[in-house]
N, C-alpha and C positions, 0 to 999 in steps of 0.2 A: 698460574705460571705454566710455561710450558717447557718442555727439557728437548733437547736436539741430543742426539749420541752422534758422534763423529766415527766412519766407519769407512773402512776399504770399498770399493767396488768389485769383485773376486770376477765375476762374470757379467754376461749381458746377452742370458740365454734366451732372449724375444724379446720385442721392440716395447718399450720401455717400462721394464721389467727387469732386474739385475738384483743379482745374488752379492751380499754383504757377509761381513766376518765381525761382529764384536766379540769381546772375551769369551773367544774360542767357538761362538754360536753361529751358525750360517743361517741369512734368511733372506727371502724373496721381498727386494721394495719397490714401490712403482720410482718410475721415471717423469713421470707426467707433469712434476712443477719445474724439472729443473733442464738446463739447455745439453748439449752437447758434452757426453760424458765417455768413458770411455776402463776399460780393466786397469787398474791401481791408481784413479783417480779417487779420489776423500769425498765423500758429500756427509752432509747432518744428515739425520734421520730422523723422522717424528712421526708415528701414529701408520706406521708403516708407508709412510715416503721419503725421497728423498725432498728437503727440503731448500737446498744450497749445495754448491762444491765448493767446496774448499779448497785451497792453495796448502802447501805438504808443511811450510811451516805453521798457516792456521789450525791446520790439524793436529798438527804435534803435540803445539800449546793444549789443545781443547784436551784431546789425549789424556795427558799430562795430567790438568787440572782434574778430571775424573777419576784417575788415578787418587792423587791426594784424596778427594772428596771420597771416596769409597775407601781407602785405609783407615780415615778418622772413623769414619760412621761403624767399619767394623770395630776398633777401639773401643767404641763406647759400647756395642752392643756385649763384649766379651765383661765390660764391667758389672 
């Protein structure tokens, strides 16, 4: 299985190569699989690419659901 993290685009400081923000982390992902992108557009992320852009309410949701999924799993860990 493979996981995508849904993530801002913060920058696009060389040709395709752009600076992302997840939970509060910034990192450098290639550009190279996905088309015409641009500063506070949404793409997946995987394996240090972007892998898809997403539309702001695809993101949201995906967001969202990560959200849930990381409160449960902390839940059970504090058990």
């Amino acid at each position: 299985m493979c996981l995508g993290i849904p993530a801002p685009i913060i920058e696009i400081p060389e040709k395709q190569w752009a600076i992302i923000e997840t939970g509060g982390i910034k990192r450098k992902v290639g550009l190279h699989l996905v088309g015409e992108v641009e500063p506070g557009d949404y793409v997946l992320v995987h394996a240090g690419y972007a892998i898809e852009k997403l539309d702001l309410a695809e993101a949201e949701e995906t967001i969202k659901l990560w959200e849930e999924l990381l409160s449960i799993e902390g839940t059970k860990q504090a058990e």
